[in-house]
C-alpha positions, 0 to 999 in steps of 0.5 A, spaced: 500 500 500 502 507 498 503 512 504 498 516 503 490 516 499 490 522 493 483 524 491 480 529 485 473 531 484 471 531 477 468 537 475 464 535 469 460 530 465 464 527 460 471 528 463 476 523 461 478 518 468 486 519 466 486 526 465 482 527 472 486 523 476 492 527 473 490 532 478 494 528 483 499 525 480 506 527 476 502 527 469 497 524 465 502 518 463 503 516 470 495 517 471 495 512 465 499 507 469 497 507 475 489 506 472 492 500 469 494 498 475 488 497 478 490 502 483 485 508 481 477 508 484 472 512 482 467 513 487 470 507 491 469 502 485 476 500 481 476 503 474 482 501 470 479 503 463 483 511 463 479 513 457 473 511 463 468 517 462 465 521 468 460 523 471 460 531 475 461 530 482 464 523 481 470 522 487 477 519 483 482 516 488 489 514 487 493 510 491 500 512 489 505 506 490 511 507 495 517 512 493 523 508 490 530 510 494 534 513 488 541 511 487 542 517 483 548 520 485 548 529 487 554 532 481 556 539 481 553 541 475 552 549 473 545 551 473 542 558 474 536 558 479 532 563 478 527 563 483 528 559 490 524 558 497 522 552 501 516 549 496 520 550 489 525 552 485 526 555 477 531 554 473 533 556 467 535 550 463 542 551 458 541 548 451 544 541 451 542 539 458 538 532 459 533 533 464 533 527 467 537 520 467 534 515 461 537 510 455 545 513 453 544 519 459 545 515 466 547 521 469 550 529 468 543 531 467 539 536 471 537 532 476 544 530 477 545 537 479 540 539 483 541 534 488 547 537 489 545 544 489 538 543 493 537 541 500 530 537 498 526 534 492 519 531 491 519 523 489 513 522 487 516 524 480 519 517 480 526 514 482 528 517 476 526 524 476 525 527 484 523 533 484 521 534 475 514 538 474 514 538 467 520 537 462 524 540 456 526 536 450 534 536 451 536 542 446 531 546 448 533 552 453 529 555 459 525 554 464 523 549 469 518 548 475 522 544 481 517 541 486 521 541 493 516 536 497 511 531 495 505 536 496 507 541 493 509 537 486 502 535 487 499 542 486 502 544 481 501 537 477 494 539 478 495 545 475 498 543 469 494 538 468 488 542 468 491 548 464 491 553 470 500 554 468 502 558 462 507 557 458 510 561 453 517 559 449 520 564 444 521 561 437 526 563 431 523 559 425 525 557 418 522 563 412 518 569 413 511 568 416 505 572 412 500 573 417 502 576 424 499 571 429 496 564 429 493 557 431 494 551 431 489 546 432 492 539 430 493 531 434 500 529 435 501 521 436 507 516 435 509 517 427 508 511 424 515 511 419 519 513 425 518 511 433 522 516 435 519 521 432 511 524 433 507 526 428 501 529 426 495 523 427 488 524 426 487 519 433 493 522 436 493 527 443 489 533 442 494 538 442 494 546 441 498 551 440 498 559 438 502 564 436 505 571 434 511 574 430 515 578 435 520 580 428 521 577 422 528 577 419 531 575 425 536 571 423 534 569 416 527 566 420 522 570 424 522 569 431 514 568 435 512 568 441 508 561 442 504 559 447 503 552 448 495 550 451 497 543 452 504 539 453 504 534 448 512 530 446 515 536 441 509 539 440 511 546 437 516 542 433 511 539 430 506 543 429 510 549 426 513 543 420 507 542 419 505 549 417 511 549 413 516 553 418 520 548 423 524 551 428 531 553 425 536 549 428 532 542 428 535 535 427 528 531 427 523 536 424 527 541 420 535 543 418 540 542 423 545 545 420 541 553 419 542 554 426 548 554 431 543 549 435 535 549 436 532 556 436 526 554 441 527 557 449 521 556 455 521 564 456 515 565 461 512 561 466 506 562 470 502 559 476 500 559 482 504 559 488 501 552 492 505 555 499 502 562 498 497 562 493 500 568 490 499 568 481 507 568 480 511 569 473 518 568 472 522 570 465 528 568 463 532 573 457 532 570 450 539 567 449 540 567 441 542 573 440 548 571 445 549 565 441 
């Protein structure tokens, strides 16, 4: 049995069990696993369907298993904490740091570094990933939510499942884009000619994402603000391809080689403070033009 009992309320008709469930676990994925583990109830009956529907008031429980001792070990990896106190941190992830430890990368990530740098990390994340909120792919700089305790990974789990954080990244992508704003509204799922990438699918994950030109000829592209509204695997990677404007600088969905590295950098980040109920918004400076 887990330490302790999690629950949600659904709050209306229809709702996915994985996605409410995801309110109290680390991300829909785990949620996922947990119902197929039989380890989620809905009002005290076991459900272990994620796409179960439903009902307006229905109690959700999740028994979270017990943590894992990780053996990862503390290294003194340089990273910039922008923001610290005794619920979490923000740290301002560089290019071509891995965000935690998996297949070809068993340390030097930023897990490694934070154990070093932190007093205390949530581990509900799982063995591998103490304290990870949310991630960012390698070669993507910028900010990252760093949950110190258990309660507090849990709240701002919620409020990423539920779309209550905002996240904004800035883009410098292939040609110069006609209109000044967009939206793009598109399912990304596993590609089916290539397991390591993701693609546009008509049965994949609903994914959102819009955008603004901040200036166009900036560095033979146009530089957007983009504001993701879901959080799929290289959501803005893919969904700017598919418009014809990949990201500069991407190895997988564009040209590697028009671009000192992938011009895509988490600028902004809001939530609210699980500790103080405070609305917070943290930046970190756009670093192309130092690159």
């Amino acid at each position: 049995m887990s330490e302790e009992l999690l629950t949600a309320l659904c709050p209306e008709d229809g709702e996915r069990l994985d996605v409410c469930a995801a309110r109290v676990c680390t991300s829909r994925a785990q949620a996922a696993r947990l119902i197929k583990e039989g380890r989620v109830t809905v009002n005290g009956a076991a459900q272990t369907k994620a796409g179960f529907e439903l009902r307006a008031g229905d109690q959700v429980a999740v028994d979270l298993p017990p943590v894992k001792k990780t053996a990862l070990v503390a290294q003194d990896i340089p990273i910039e904490i922008l923001y610290e106190d005794e619920y979490l941190a923000v740290v301002n992830k560089p290019a071509g740091l891995v965000v935690h430890p998996g297949a070809g990368n068993p340390d030097g990530t930023l897990v490694n570094a934070l154990m070093a740098r932190l007093s205390s990390l949530s581990g509900i994340g799982g063995e591998l990933r103490p304290g990870i909120v949310h991630r960012l792919d390698k070669d993507t700089s910028g900010l990252i939510l760093i949950a110190k305790n258990d309660e507090t990974h849990q709240a701002l789990s919620a409020q990423l499942a539920g779309r209550e954080m905002e996240k904004h990244y800035h883009a410098v992508v292939e040609g110069r884009m006609r209109e000044d704003s967009g939206r793009i509204e598109a399912p990304i799922g596993r590609s089916a000619k290539d397991r390591k990438k993701m693609a546009i699918r008509p049965d994949g994950r609903y994914a959102l994402t819009e955008w603004k030109v901040l200036q166009r000829d900036f560095r033979h592209g146009t530089l957007l603000d983009v504001h993701i509204l879901t959080g799929r695997t290289h959501q803005i990677r893919v969904h700017m391809a598919s418009i014809g404007h990949p990201v500069m600088g991407d190895p997988i969905y564009g040209h590697p080689n028009n671009a000192p590295r992938l011009m895509l950098h988490a600028y902004s980040l809001q939530f609210t403070h699980p500790g103080t109920g405070e609305r917070m918004t943290l930046t970190a400076p756009c670093p192309f033009e130092e690159d």
